[in-house]
C-alpha atoms as an extended CHARMM CRD file, in Angstrom:
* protein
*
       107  EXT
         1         1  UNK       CA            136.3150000000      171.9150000000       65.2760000000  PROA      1               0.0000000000
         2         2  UNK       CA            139.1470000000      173.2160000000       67.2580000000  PROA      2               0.0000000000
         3         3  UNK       CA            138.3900000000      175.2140000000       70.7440000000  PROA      3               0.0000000000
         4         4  UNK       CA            141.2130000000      176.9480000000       72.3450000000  PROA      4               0.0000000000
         5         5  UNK       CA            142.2710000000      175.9400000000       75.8650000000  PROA      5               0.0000000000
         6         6  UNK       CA            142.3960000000      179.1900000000       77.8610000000  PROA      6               0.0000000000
         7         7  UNK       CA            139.4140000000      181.1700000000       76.6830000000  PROA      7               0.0000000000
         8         8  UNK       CA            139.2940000000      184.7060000000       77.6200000000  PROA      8               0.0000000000
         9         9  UNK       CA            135.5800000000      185.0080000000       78.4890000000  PROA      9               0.0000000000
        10        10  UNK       CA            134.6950000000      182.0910000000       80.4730000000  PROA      10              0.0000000000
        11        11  UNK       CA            133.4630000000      180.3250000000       77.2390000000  PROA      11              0.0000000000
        12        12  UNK       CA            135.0480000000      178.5520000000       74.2060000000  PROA      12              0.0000000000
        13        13  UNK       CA            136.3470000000      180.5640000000       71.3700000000  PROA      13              0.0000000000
        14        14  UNK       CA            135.9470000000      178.2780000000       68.1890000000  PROA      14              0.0000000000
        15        15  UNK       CA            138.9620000000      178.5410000000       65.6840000000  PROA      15              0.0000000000
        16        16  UNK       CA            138.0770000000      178.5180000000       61.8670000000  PROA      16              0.0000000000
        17        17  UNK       CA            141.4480000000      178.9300000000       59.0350000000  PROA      17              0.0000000000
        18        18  UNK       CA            141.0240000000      181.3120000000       56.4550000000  PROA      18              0.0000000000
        19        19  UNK       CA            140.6150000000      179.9930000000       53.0010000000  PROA      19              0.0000000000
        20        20  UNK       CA            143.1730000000      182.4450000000       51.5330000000  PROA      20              0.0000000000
        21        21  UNK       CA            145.6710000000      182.7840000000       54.1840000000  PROA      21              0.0000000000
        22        22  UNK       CA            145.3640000000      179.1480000000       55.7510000000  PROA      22              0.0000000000
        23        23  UNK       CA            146.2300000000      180.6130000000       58.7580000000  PROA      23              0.0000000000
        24        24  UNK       CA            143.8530000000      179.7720000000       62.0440000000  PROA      24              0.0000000000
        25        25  UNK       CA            142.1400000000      182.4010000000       63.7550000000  PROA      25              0.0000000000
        26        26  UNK       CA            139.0900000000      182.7280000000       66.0820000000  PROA      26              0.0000000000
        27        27  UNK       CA            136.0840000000      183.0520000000       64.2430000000  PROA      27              0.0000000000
        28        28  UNK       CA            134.8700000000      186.4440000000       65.2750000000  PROA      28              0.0000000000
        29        29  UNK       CA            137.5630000000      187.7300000000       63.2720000000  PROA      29              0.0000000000
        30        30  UNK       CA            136.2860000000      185.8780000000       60.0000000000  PROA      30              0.0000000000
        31        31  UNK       CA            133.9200000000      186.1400000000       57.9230000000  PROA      31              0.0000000000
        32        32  UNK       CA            131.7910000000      183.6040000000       56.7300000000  PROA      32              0.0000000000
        33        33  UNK       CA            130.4370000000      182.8850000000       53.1270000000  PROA      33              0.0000000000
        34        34  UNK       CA            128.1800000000      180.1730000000       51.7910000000  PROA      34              0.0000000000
        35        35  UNK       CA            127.4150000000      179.3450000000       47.8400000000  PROA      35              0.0000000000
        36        36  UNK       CA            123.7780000000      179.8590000000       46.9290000000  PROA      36              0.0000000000
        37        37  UNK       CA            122.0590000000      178.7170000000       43.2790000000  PROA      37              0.0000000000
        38        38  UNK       CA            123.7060000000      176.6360000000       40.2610000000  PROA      38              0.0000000000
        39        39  UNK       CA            125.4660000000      177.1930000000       36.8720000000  PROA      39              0.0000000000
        40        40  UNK       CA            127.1460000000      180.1020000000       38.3630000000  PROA      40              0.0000000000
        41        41  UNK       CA            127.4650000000      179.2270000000       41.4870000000  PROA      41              0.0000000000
        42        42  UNK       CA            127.4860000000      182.5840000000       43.6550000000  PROA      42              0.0000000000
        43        43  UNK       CA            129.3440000000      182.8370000000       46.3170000000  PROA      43              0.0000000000
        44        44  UNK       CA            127.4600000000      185.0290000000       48.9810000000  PROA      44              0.0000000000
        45        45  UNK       CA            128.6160000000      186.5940000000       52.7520000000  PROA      45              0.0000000000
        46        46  UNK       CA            126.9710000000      185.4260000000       55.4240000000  PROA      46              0.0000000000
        47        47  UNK       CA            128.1050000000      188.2120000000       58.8250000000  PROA      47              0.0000000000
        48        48  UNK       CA            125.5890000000      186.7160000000       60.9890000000  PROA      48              0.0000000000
        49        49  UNK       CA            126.6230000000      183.2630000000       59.9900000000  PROA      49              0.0000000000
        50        50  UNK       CA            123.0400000000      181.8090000000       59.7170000000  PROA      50              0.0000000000
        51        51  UNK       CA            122.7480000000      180.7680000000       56.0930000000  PROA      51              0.0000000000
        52        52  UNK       CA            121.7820000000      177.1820000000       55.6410000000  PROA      52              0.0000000000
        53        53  UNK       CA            124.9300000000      175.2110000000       53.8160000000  PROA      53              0.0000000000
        54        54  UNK       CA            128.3960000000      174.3090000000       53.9650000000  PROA      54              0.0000000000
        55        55  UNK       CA            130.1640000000      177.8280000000       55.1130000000  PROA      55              0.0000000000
        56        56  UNK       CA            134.1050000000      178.4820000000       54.2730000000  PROA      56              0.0000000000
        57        57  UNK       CA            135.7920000000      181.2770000000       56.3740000000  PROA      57              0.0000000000
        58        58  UNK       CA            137.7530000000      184.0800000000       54.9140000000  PROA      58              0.0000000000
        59        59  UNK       CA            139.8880000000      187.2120000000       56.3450000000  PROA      59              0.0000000000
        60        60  UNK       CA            137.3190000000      190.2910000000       55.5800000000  PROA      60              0.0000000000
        61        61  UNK       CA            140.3730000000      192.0290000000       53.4980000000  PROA      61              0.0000000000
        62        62  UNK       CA            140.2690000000      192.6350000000       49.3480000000  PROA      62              0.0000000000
        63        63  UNK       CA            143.7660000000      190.5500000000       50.0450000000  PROA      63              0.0000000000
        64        64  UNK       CA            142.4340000000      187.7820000000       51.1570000000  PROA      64              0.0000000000
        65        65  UNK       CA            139.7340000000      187.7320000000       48.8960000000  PROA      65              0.0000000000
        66        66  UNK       CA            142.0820000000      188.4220000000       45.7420000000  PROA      66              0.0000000000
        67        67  UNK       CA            144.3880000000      185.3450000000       46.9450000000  PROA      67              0.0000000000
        68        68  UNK       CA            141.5610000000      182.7810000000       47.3790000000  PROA      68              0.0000000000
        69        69  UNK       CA            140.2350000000      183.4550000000       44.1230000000  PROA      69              0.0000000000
        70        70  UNK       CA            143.4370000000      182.9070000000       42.2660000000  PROA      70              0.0000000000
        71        71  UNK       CA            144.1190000000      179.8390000000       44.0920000000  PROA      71              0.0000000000
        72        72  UNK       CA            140.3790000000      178.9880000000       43.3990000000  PROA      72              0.0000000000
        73        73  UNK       CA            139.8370000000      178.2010000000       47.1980000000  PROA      73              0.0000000000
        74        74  UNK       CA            136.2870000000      178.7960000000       47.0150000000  PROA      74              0.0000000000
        75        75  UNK       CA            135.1830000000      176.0130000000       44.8430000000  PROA      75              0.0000000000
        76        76  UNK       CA            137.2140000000      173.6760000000       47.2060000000  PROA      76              0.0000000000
        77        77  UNK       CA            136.2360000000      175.2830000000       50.4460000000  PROA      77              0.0000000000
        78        78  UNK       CA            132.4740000000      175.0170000000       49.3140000000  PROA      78              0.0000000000
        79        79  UNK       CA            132.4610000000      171.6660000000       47.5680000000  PROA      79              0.0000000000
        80        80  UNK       CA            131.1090000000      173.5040000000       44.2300000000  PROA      80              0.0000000000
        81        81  UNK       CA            132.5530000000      173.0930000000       40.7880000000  PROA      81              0.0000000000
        82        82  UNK       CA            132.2660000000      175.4150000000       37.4590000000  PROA      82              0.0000000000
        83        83  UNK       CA            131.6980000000      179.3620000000       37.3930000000  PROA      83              0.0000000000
        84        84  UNK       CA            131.5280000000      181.0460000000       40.9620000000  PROA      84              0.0000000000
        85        85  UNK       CA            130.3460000000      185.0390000000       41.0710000000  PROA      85              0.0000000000
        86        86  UNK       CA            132.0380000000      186.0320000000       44.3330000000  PROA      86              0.0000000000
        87        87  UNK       CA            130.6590000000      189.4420000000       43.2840000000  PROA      87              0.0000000000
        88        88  UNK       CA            128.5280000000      189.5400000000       46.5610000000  PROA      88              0.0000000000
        89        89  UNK       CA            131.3090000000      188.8950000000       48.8910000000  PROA      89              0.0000000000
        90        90  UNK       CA            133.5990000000      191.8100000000       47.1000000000  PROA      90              0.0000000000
        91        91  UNK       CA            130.8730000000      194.3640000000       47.6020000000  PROA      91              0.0000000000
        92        92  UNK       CA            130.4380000000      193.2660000000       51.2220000000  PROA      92              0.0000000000
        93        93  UNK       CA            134.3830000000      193.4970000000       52.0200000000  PROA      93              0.0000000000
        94        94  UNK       CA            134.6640000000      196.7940000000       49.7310000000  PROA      94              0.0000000000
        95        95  UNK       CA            132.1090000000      198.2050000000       51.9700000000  PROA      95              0.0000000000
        96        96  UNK       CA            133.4670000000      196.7960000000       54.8110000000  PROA      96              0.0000000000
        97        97  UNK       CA            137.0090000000      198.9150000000       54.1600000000  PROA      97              0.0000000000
        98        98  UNK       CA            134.9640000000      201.8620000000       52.7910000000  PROA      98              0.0000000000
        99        99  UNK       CA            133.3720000000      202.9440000000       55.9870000000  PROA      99              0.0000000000
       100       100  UNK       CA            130.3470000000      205.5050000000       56.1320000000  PROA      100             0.0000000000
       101       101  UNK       CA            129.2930000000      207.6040000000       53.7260000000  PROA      101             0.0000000000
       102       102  UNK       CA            129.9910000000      211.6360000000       54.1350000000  PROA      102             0.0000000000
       103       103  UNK       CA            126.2690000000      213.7240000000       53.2460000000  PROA      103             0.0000000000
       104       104  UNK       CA            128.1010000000      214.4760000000       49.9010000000  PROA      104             0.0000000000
       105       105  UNK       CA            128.3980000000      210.9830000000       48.3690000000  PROA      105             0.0000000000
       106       106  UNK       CA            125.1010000000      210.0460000000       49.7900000000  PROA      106             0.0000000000
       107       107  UNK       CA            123.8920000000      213.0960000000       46.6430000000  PROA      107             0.0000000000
């Protein structure tokens, strides 16, 4: 785990890299995903980052998430091998970008 050396609160900001981008960034601006069940394998978010399991980090963006499938950075990231559904994590992100609903798409 890397800490930064002049934190900005008075505490230690931990630094996580993004599985896609590879690049470093505190890990407030990440979001965190964990693989859950076998045979596939799905890949599922994990916001409040208290999901039992080895956790890989990822930029929130469709991007990001588009990038570390084709590099198939998942099944590294999360020590898993075979089919992965990262269906879970695009819904989150998509919903992420999509923002509230107006009163006439809630009908």
């Amino acid at each position: 785990m890397q800490l930064t050396s002049a934190p900005r609160s008075g505490g230690h900001h931990r630094i996580r890299t993004c599985i896609a981008t590879k690049r470093p960034q505190p890990e407030s601006t990440l979001l965190r995903v964990v693989a859950q069940g076998e045979n596939p394998v799905i890949v599922v978010p994990d916001p409040k980052r208290k999901l039992g399991g080895r956790g890989a980090w990822i930029t929130p963006t469709l991007d990001a998430l588009d990038i570390a499938e084709q590099r198939k950075a998942f099944g590294r990231a999360l020590r898993v091998s075979g089919n992965l559904d990262t269906g879970p994590v695009r819904a989150y992100v998509s919903a992420l970008h999509a923002g509230p609903a107006t009163e006439e798409e809630r009908h």
